[in-house]
C-alpha positions as CSV (number, residue, x, y, z in Angstrom):
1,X,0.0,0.0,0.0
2,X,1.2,3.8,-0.7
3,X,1.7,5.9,2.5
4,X,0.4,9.5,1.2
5,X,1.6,12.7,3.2
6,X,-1.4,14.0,4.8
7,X,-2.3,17.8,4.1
8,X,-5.8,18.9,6.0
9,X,-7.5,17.0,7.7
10,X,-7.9,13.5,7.9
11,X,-11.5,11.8,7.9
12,X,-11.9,8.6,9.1
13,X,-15.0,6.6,9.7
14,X,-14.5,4.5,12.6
15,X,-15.7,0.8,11.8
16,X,-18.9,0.1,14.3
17,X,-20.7,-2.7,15.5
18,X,-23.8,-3.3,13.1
19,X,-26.3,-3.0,15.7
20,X,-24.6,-0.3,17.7
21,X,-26.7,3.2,16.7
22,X,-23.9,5.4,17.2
23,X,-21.6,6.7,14.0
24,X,-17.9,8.3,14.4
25,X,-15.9,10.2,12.4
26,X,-12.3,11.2,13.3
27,X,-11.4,14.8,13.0
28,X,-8.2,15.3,12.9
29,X,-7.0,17.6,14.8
30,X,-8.5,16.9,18.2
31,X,-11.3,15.2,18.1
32,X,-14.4,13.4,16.8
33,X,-18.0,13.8,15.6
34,X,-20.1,11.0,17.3
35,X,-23.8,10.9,16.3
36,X,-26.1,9.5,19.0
37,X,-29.5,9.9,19.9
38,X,-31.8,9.9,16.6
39,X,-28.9,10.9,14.4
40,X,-28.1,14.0,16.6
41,X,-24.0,15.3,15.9
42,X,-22.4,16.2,18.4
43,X,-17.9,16.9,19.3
44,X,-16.0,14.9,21.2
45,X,-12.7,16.3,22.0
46,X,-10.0,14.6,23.1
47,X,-7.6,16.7,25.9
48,X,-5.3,17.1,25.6
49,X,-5.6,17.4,21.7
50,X,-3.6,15.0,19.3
51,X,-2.7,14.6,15.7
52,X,-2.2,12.1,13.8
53,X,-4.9,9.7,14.3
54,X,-5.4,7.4,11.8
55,X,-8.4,4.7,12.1
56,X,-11.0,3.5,14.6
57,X,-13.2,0.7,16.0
58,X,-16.3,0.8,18.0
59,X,-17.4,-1.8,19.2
60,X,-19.9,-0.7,21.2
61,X,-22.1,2.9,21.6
62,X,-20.0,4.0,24.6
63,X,-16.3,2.1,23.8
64,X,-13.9,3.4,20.8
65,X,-10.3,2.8,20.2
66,X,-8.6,4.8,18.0
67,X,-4.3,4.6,16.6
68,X,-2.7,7.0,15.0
69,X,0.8,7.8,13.8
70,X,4.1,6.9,16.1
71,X,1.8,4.1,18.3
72,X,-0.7,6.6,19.6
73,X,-3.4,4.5,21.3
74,X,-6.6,6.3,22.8
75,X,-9.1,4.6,24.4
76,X,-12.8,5.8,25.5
77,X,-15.0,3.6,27.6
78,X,-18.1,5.9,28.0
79,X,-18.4,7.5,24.6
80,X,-17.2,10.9,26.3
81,X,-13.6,10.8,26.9
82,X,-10.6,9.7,26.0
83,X,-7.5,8.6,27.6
84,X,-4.5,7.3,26.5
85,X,-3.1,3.6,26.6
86,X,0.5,2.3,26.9
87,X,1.2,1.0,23.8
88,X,3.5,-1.6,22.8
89,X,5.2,0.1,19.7
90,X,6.7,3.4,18.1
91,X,5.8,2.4,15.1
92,X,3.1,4.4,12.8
93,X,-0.7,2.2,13.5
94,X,-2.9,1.1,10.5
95,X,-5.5,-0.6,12.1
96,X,-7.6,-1.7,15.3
97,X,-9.8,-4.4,15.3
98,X,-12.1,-4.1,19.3
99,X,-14.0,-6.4,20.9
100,X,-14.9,-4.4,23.7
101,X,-13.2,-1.7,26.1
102,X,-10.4,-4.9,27.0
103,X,-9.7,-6.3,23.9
104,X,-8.1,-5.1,20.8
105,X,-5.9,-6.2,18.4
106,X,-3.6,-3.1,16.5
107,X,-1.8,-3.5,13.0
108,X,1.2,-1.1,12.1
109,X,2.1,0.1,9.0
110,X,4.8,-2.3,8.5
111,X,2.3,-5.1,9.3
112,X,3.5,-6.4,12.9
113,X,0.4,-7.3,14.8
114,X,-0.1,-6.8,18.8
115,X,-2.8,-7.9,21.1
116,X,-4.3,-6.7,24.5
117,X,-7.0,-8.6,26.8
118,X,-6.6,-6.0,29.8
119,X,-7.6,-2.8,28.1
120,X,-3.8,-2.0,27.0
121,X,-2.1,-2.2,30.1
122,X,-0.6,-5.3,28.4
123,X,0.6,-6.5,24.5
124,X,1.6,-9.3,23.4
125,X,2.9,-9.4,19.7
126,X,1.5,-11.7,17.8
């Protein structure tokens, strides 16, 4: 795949849970749009502020995971904030695949694969 320098701002849907009626979209920088109750927008930011983010998963209404560039890993467990997680690598992340707010699996750009079951306190490359 081609990298691509990023100039304005990034838009990313975040991958959600079929059944789940709640729709993100990364805004990069600083925050999200997260629709709710009957479609209703409304901004999530994410203090302090970051860059860089570049995909998403939500598995649930109130949980989202979201990796960016240099192993950013942010992690919200009520739909409302965000903190962020230890993460296992420096590396630049392509992808997160969630379960729920203690399970995800992250992808980097160079395709090395980790895996948490405690919410990030712990990875184990897979």
């Amino acid at each position: 795949g081609g990298g691509g320098g990023g100039r304005g701002a990034v838009m990313a849907d975040v991958a959600l849970a079929p059944t789940a009626p709640v729709y993100w979209r990364i805004m990069d920088p600083g925050g999200l749009v997260r629709s709710g109750d009957r479609g209703k927008m409304e901004r999530v930011a994410i203090d302090p502020p970051v860059q860089g983010l570049t995909n998403g998963a939500a598995p649930t209404p109130a949980v989202c995971w979201l990796v960016g560039r240099a192993g950013l890993v942010l992690l919200s467990s009520d739909g409302r904030t965000f903190e962020r997680v230890a993460t296992p690598t420096t590396e630049d992340l392509a992808s997160v695949i969630a379960v729920d707010a203690r399970q995800a699996r992250l992808t980097t750009t160079t395709g090395r694969v980790f895996l948490t079951t405690d919410g990030g306190k712990t990875w184990k490359e897979l």
